[in-house]
Backbone as a printed PyTorch tensor [residue, N CA C, xyz], in Angstrom:
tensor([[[  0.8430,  -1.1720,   0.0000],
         [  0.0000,   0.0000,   0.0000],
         [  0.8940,   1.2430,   0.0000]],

        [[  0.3210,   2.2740,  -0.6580],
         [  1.0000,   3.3540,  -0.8360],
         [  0.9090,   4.2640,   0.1030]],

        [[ -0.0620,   4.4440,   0.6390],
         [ -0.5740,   5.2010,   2.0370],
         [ -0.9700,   4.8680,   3.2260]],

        [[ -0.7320,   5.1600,   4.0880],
         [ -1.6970,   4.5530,   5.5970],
         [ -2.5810,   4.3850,   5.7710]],

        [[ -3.4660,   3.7280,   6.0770],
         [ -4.3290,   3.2120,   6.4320],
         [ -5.2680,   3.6430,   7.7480]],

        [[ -6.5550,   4.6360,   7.8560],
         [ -6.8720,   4.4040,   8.8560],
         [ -6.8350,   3.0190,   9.9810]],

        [[ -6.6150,   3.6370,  11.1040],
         [ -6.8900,   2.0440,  12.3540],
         [ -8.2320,   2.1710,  12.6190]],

        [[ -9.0380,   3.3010,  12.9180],
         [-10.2120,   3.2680,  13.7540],
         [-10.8910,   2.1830,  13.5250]],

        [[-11.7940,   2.4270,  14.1320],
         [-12.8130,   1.0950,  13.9430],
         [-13.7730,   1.2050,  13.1390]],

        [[-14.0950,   2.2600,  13.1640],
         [-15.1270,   2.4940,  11.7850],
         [-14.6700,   2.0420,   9.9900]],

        [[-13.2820,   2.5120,  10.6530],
         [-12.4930,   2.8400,   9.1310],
         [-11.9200,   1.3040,   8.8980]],

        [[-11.8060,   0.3570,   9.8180],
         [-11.4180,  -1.3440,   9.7330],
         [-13.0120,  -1.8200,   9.4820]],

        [[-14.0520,  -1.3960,   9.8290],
         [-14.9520,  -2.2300,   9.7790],
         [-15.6500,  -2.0590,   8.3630]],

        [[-15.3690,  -0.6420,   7.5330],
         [-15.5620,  -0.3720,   6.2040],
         [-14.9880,  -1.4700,   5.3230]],

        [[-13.8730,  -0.9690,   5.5190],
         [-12.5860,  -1.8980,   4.6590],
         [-13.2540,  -3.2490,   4.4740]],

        [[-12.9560,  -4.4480,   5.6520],
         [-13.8320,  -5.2220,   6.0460],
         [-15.1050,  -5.4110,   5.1060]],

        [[-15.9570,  -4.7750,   5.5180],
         [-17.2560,  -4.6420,   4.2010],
         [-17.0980,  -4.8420,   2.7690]],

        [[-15.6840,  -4.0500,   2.4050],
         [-16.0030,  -3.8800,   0.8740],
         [-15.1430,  -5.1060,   0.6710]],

        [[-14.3590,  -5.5550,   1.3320],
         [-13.4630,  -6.5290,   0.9320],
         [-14.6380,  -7.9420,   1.0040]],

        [[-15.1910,  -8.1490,   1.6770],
         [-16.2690,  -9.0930,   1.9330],
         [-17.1850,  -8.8970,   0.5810]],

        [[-17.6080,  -7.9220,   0.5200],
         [-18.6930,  -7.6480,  -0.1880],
         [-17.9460,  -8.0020,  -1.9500]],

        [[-16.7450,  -7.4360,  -2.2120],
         [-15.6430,  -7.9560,  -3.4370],
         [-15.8230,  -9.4330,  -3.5900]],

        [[-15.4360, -10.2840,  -2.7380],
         [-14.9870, -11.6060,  -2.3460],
         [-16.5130, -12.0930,  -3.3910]],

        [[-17.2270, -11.6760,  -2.5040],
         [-18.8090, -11.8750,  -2.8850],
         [-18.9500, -11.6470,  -4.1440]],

        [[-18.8760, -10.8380,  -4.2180],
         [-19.3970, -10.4700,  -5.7140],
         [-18.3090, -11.2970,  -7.1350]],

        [[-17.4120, -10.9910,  -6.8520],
         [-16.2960, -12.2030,  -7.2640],
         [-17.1180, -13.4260,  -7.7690]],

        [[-17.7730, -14.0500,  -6.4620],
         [-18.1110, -15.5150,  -6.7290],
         [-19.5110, -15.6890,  -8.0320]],

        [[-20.0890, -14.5690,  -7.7730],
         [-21.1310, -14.4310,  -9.0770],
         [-20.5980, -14.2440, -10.2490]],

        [[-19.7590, -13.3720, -10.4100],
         [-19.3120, -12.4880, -12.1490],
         [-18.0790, -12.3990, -11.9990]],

        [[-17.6400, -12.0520, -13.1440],
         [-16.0180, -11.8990, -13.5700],
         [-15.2850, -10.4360, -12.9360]],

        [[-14.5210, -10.3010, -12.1110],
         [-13.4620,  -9.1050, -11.4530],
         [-14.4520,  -8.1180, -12.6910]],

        [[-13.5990,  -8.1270, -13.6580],
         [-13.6360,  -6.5650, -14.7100],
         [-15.1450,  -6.0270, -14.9280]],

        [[-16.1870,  -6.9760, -14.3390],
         [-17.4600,  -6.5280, -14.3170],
         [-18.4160,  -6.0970, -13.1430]],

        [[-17.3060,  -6.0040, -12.1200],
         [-17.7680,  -5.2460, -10.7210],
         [-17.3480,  -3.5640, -10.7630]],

        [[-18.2010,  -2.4990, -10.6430],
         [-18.3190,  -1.7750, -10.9950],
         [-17.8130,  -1.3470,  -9.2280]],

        [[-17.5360,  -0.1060,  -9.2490],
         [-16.9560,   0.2670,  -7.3010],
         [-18.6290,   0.8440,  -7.0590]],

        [[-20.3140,   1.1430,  -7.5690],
         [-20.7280,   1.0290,  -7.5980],
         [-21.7770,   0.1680,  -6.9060]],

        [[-21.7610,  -0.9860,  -7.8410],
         [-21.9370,  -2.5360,  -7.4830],
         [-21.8040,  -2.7210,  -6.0070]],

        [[-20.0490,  -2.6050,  -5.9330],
         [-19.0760,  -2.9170,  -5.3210],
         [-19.8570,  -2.2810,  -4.0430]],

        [[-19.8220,  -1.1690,  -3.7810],
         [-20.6020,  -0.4560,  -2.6780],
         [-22.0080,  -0.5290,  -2.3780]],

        [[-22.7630,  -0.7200,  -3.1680],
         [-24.0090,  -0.9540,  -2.8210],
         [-24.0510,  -2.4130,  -1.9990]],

        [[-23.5060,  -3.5320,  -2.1170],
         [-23.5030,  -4.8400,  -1.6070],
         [-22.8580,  -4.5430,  -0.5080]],

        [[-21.6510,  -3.9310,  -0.2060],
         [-21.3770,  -3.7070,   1.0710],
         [-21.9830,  -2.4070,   1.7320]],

        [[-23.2730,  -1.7390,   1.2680],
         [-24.2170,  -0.7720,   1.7220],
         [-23.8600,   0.4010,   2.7420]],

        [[-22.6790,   0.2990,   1.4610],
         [-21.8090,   1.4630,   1.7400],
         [-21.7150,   2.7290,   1.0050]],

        [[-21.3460,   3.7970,   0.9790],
         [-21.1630,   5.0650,   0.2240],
         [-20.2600,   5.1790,  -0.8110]],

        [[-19.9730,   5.4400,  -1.4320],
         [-18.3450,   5.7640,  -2.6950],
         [-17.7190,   6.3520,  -2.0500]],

        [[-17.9470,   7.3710,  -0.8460],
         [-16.8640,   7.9500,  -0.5400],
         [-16.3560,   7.0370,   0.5810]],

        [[-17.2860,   6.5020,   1.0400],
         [-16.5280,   5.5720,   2.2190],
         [-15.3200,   4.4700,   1.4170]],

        [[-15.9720,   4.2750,   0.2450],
         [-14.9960,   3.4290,  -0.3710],
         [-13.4570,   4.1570,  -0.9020]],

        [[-13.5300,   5.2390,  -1.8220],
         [-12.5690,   5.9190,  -1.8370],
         [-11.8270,   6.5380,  -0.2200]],

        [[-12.6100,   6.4890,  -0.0790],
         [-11.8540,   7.0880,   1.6100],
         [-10.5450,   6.1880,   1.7520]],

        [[-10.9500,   4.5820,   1.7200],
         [-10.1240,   3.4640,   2.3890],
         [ -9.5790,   2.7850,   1.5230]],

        [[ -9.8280,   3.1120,   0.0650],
         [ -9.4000,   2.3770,  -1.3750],
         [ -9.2180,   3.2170,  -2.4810]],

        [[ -7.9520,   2.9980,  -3.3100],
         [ -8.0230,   3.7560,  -4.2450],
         [ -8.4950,   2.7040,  -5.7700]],

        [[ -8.6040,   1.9370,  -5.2820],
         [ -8.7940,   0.6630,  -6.5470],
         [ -9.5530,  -0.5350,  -6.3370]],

        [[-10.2370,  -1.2790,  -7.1980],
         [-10.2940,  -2.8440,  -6.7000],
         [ -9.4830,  -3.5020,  -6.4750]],

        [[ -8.3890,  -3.2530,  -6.9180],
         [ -7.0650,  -4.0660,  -7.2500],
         [ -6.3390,  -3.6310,  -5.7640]],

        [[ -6.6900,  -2.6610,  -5.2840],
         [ -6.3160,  -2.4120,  -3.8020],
         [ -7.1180,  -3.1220,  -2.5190]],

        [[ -8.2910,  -3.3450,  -2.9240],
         [ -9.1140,  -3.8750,  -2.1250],
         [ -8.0810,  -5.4980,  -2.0610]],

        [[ -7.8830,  -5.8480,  -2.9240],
         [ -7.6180,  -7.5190,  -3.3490],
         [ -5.6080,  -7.5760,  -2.5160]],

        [[ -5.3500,  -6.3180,  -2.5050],
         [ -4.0660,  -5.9870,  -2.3720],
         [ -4.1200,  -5.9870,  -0.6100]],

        [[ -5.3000,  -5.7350,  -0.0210],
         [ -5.2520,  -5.3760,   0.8240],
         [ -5.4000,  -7.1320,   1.6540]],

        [[ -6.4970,  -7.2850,   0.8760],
         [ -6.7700,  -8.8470,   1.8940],
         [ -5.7720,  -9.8420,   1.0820]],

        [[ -5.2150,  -9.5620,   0.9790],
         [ -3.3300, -10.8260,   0.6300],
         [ -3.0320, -10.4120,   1.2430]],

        [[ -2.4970,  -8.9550,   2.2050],
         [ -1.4970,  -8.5020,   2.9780],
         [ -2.0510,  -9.2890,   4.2620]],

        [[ -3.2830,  -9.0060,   4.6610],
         [ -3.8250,  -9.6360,   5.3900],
         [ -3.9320, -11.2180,   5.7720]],

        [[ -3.7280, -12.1300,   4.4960],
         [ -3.4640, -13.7390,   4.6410],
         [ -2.2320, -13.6980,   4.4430]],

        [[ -1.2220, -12.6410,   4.3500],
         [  0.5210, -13.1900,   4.3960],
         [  0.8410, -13.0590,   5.3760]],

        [[ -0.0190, -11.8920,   6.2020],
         [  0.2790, -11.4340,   7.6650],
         [ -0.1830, -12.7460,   8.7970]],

        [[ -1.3520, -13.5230,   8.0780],
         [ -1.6250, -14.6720,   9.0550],
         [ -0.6300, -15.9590,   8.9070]],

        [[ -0.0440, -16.0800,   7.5480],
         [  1.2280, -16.7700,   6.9800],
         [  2.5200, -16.6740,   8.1250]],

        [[  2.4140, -15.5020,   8.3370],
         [  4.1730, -15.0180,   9.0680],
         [  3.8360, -15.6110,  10.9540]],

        [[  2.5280, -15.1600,  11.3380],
         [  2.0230, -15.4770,  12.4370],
         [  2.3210, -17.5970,  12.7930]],

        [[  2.1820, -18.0030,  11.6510],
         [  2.5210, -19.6540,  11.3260],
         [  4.0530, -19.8230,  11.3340]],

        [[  4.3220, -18.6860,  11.1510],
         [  5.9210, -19.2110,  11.1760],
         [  6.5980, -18.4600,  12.3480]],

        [[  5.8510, -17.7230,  13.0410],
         [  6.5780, -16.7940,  14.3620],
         [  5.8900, -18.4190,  15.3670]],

        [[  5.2590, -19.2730,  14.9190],
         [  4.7530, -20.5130,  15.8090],
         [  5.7510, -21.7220,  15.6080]],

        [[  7.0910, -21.5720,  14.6740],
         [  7.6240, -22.5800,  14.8550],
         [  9.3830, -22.2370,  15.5810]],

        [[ 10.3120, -23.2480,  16.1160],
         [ 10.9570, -22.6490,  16.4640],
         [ 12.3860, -22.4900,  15.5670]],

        [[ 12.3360, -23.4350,  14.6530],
         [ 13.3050, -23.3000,  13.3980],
         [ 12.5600, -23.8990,  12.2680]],

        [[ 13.2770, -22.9940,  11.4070],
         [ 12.3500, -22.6280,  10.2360],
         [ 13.5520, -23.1640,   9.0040]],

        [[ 13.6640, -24.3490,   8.5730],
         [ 13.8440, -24.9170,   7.1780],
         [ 13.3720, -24.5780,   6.3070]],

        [[ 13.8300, -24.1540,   4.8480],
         [ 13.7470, -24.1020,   3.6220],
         [ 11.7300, -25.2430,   3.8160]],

        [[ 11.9280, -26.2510,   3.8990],
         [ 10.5530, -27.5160,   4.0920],
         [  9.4340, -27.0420,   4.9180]],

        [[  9.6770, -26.6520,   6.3920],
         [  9.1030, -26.2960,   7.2710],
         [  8.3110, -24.7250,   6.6680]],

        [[  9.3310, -23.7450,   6.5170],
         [  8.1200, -22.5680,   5.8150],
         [  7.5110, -22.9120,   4.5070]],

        [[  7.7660, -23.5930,   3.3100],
         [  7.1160, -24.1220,   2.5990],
         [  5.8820, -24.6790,   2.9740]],

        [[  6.0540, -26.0630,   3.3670],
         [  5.0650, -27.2670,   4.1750],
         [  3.8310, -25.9220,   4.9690]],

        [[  4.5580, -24.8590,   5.6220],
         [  3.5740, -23.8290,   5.9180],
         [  2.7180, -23.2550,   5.5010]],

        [[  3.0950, -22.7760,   4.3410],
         [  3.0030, -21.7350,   3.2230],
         [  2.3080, -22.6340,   2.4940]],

        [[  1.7650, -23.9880,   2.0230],
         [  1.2910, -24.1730,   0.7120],
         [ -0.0480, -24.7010,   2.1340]],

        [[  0.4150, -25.1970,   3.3900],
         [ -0.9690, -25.6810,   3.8330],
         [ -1.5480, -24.2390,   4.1100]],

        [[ -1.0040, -23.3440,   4.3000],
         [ -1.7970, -21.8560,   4.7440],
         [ -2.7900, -21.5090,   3.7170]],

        [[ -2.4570, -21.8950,   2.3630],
         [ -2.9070, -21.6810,   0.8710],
         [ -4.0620, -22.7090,   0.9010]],

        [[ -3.8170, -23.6050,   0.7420],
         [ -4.7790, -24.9390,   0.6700],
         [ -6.0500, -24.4700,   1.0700]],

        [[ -6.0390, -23.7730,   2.8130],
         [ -7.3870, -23.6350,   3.3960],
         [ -8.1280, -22.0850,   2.5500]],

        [[ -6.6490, -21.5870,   1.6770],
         [ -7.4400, -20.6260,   1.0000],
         [ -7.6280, -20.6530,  -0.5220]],

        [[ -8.0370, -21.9440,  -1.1050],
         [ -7.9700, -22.6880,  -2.2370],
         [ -8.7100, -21.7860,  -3.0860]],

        [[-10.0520, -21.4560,  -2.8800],
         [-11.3620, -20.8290,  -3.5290],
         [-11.0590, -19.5740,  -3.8050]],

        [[-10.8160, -18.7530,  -2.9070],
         [ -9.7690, -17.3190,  -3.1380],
         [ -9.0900, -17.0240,  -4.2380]],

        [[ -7.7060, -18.2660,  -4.6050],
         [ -7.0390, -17.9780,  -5.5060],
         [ -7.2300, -18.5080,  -6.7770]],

        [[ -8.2170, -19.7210,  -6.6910],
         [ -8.9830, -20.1030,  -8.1700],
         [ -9.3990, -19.1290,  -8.5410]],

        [[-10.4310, -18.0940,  -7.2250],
         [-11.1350, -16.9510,  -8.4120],
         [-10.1450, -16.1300,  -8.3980]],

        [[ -9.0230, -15.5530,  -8.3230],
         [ -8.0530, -14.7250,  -8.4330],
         [ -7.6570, -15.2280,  -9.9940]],

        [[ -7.6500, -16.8550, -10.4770],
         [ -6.6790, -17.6540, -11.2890],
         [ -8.0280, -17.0230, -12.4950]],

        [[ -8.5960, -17.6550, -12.2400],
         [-10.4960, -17.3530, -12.9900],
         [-10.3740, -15.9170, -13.4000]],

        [[ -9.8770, -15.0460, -12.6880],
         [ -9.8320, -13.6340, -13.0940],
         [ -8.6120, -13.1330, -13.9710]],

        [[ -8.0990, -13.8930, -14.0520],
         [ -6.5750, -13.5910, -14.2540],
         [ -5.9700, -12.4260, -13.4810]],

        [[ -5.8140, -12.6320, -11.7680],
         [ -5.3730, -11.3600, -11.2950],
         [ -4.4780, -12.0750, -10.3530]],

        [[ -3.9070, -13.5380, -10.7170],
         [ -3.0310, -14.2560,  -9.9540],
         [ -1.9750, -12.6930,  -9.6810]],

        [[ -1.5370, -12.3220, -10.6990],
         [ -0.2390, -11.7130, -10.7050],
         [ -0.3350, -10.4810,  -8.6970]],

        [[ -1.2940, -10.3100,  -8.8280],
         [ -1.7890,  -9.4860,  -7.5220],
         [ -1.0960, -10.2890,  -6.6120]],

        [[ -0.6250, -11.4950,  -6.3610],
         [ -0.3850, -12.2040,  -5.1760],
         [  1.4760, -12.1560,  -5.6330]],

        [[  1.7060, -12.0860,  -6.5580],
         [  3.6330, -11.7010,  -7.0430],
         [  3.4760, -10.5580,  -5.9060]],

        [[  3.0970,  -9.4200,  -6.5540],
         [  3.2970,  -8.1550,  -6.0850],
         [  3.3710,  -8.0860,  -5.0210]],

        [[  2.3710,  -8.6690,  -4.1640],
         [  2.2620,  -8.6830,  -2.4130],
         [  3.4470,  -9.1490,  -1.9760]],

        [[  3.7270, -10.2980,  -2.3760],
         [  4.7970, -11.0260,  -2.3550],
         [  6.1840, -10.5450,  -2.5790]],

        [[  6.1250, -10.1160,  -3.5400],
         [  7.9510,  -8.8780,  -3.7590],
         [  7.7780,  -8.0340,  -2.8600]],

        [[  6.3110,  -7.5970,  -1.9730],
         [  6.6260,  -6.3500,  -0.8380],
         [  7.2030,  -7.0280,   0.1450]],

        [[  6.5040,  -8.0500,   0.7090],
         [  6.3860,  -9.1110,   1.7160],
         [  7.6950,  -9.5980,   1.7840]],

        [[  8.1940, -10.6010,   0.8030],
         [  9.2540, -11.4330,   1.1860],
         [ 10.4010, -10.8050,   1.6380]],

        [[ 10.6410,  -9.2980,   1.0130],
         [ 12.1300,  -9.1670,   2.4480],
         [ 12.0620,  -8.9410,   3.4840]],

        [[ 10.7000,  -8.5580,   3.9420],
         [ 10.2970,  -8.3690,   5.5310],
         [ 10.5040,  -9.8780,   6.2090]],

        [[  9.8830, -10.9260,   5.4000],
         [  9.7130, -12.0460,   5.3500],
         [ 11.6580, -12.6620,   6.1440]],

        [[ 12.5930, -12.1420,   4.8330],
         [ 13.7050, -12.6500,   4.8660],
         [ 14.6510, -11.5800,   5.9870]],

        [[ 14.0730, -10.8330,   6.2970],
         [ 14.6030,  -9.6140,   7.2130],
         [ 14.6950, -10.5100,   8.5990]],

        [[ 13.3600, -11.2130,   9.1380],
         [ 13.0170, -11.9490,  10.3410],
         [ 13.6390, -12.8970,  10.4320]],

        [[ 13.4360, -14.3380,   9.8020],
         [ 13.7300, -15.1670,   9.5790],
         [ 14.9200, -15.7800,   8.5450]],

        [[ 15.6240, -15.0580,   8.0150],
         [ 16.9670, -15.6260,   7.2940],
         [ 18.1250, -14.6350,   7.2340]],

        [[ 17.6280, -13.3780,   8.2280],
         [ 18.8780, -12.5930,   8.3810],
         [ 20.2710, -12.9610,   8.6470]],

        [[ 20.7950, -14.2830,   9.5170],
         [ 21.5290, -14.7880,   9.8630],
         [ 22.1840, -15.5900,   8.7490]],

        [[ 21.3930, -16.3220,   8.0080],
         [ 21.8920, -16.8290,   6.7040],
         [ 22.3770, -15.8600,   5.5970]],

        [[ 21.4780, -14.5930,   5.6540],
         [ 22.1470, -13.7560,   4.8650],
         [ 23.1720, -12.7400,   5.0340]],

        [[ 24.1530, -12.8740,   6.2550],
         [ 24.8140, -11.7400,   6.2680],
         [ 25.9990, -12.6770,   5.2890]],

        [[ 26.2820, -11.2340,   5.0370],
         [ 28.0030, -11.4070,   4.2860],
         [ 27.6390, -11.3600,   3.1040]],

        [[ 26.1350, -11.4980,   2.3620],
         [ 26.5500, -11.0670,   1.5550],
         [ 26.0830,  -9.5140,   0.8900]],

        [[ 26.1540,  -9.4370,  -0.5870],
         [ 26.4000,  -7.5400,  -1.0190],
         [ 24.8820,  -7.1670,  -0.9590]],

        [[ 23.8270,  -6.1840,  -0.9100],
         [ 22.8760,  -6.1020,  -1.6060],
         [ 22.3530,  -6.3510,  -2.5010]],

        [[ 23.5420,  -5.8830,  -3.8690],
         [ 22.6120,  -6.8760,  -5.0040],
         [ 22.3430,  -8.2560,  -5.1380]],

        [[ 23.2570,  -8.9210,  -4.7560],
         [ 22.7900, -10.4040,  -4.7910],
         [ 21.7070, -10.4450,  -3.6310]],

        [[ 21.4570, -10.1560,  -2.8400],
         [ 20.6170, -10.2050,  -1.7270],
         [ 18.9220,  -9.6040,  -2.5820]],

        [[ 18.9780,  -8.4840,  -3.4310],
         [ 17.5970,  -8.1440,  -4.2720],
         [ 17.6070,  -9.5220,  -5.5300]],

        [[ 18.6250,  -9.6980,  -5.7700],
         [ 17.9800, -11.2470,  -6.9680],
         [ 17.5310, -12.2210,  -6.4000]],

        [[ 18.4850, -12.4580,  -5.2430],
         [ 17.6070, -13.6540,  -4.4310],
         [ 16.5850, -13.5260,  -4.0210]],

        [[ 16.0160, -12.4070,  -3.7480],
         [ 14.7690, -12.0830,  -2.9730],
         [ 13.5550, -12.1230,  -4.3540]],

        [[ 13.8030, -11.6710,  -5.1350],
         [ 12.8960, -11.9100,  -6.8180],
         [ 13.3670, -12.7540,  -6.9260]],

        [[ 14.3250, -13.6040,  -7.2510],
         [ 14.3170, -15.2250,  -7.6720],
         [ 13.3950, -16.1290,  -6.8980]],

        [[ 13.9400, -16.1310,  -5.7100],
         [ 12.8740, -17.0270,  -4.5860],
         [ 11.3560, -16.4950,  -4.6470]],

        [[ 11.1250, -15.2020,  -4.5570],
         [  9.6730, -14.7160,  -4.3630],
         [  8.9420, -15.2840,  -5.8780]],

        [[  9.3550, -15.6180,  -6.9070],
         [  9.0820, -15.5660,  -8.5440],
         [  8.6510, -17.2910,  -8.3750]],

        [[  9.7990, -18.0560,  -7.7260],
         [  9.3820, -19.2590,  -7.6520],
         [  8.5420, -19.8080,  -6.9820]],

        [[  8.4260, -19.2150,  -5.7750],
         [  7.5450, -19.6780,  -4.8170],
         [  5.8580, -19.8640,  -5.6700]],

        [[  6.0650, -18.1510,  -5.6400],
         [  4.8700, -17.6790,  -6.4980],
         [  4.0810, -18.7450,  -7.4650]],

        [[  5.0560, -18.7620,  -8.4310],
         [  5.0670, -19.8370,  -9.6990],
         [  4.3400, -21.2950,  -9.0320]],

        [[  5.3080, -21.6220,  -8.4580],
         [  5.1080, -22.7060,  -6.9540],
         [  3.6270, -22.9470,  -7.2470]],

        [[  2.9810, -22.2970,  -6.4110],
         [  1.6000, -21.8390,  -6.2040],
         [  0.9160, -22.0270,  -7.1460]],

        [[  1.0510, -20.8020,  -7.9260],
         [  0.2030, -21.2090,  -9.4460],
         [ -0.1380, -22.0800,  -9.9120]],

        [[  1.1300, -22.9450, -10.2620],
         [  0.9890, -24.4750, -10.6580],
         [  0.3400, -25.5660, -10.4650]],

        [[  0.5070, -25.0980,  -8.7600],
         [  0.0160, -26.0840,  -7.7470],
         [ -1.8440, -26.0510,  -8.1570]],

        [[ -2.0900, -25.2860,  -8.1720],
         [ -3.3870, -24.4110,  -8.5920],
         [ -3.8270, -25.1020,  -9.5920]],

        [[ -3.4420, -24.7210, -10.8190],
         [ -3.7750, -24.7110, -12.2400],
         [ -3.7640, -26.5220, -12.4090]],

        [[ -2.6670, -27.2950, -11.9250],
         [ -3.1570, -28.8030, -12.1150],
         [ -3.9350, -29.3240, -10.7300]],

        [[ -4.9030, -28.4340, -10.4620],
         [ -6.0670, -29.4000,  -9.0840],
         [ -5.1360, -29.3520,  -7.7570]],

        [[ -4.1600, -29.1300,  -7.4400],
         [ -4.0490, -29.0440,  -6.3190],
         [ -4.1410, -30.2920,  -5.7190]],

        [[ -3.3660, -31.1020,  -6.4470],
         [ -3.2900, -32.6230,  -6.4600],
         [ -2.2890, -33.0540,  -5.2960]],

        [[ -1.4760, -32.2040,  -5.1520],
         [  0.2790, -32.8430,  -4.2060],
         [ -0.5470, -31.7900,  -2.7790]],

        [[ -0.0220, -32.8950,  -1.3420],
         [  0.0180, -32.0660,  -0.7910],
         [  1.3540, -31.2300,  -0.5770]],

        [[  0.8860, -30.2590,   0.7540],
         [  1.3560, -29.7160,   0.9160],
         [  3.1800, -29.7360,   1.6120]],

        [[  3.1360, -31.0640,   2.0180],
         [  4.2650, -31.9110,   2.6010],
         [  4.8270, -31.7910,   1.0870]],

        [[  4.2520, -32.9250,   0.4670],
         [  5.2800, -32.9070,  -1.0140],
         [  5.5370, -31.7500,  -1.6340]],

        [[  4.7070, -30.7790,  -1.9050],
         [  4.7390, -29.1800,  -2.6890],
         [  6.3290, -28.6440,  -1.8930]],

        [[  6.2680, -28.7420,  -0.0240],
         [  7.1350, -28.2280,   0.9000],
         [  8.8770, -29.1470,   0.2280]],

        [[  8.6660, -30.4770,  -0.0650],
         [  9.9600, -31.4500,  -0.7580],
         [ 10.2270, -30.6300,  -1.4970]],

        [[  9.6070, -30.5450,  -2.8100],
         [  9.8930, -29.9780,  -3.6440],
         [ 11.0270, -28.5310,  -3.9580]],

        [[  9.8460, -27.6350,  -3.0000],
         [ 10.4900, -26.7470,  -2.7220],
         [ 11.8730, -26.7420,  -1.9880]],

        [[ 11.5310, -27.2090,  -0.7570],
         [ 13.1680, -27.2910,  -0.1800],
         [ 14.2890, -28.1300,  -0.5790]],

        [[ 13.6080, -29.0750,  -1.9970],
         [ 14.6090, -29.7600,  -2.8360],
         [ 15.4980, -28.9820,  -3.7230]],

        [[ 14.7380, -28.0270,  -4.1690],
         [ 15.1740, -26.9430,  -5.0740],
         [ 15.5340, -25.8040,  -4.6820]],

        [[ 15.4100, -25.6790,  -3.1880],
         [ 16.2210, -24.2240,  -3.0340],
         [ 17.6550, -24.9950,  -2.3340]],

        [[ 17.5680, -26.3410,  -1.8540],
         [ 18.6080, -26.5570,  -1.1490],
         [ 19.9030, -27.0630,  -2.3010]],

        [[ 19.3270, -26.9500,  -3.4450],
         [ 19.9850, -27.7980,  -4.6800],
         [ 20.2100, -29.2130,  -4.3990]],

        [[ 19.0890, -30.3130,  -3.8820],
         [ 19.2830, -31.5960,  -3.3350],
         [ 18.1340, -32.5340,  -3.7000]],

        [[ 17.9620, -32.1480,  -5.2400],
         [ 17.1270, -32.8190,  -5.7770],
         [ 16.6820, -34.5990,  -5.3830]],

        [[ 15.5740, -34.8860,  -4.5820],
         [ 15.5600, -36.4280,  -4.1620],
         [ 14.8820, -37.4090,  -5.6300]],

        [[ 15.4300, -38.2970,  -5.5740],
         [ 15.3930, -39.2570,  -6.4940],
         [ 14.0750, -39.9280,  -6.1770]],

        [[ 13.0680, -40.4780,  -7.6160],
         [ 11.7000, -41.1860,  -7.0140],
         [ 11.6670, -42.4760,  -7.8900]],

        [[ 11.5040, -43.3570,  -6.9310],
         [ 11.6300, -44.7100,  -7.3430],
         [ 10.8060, -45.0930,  -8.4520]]])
């Protein structure tokens, strides 16, 4: 987000509304045919209440990912070491329970909304949890790794998505920590 965010409670319980009321409307019709309109009348709300707390739909959608990465990080402030497997194995079961979400995100073609969150997210992400692994080295290699890993993960996901969501989340977590650890396992 580009700006702050009211806290009050009025101004969380708006937000709240239109993001609910999006979600909703989502499940009937296609993203590009929700009007901020629409959009407000279902959450029986005003335009200005909506502009007040949103400058976009695409902000609304921006807003509740920040919100399920923020419950993501909360899963991993719950473990006490954190493997390449272990935040994966996290991260794809955190996804799983939010399966329907990102089909209609996939359905919309607005997957790419969850990159973006994600390139904000992951160095906060790698700030907490892999600072220790990363000292020593320069900045720039430290910004490729951070878009390399955030690009794959991402991808990760997608995939996982687009063929049914067939592997769990244990295997999706192999995978992953097969390939970032460069320790590709062999399958009989």
């Amino acid at each position: 987000m580009q700006y702050k965010k009211s806290n009050n409670p009025s101004s969380i319980r708006s937000r709240k509304m239109i993001i609910d009321a999006l979600l909703q409307l989502m499940e009937e019709k296609p993203y590009h045919k929700i009007s901020i309109k629409e959009l407000t009348d279902t959450a029986q709300l005003v335009r200005k209440t909506f502009y007040r707390n949103f400058k976009s739909k695409e902000d609304v959608l921006q807003e509740y990912i920040t919100g399920l990465m923020n419950e993501v990080e909360q899963k991993f402030e719950e473990v006490d070491v954190l493997t390449p497997y272990i935040m994966a194995k996290l991260y794809f079961e955190f996804w799983q329970k939010h399966i329907d979400f990102l089909q209609l995100l996939q359905q919309n073609n607005l997957f790419i909304i969850v990159l973006k969150q994600l390139n904000d997210y992951t160095p906060v992400i790698n700030s907490k949890y892999k600072a220790e692994l990363m000292k020593g080295y320069d900045d720039k290699f430290l910004e490729y790794y951070t878009v390399f890993n955030t690009a794959g993960i991402w991808h990760m996901l997608e995939k996982w998505i687009s063929l049914g969501v067939k592997e769990t989340p244990e295997e999706m977590a192999q995978i992953y920590s097969d390939i970032t650890l460069n320790n590709p396992h062999m399958r009989k």
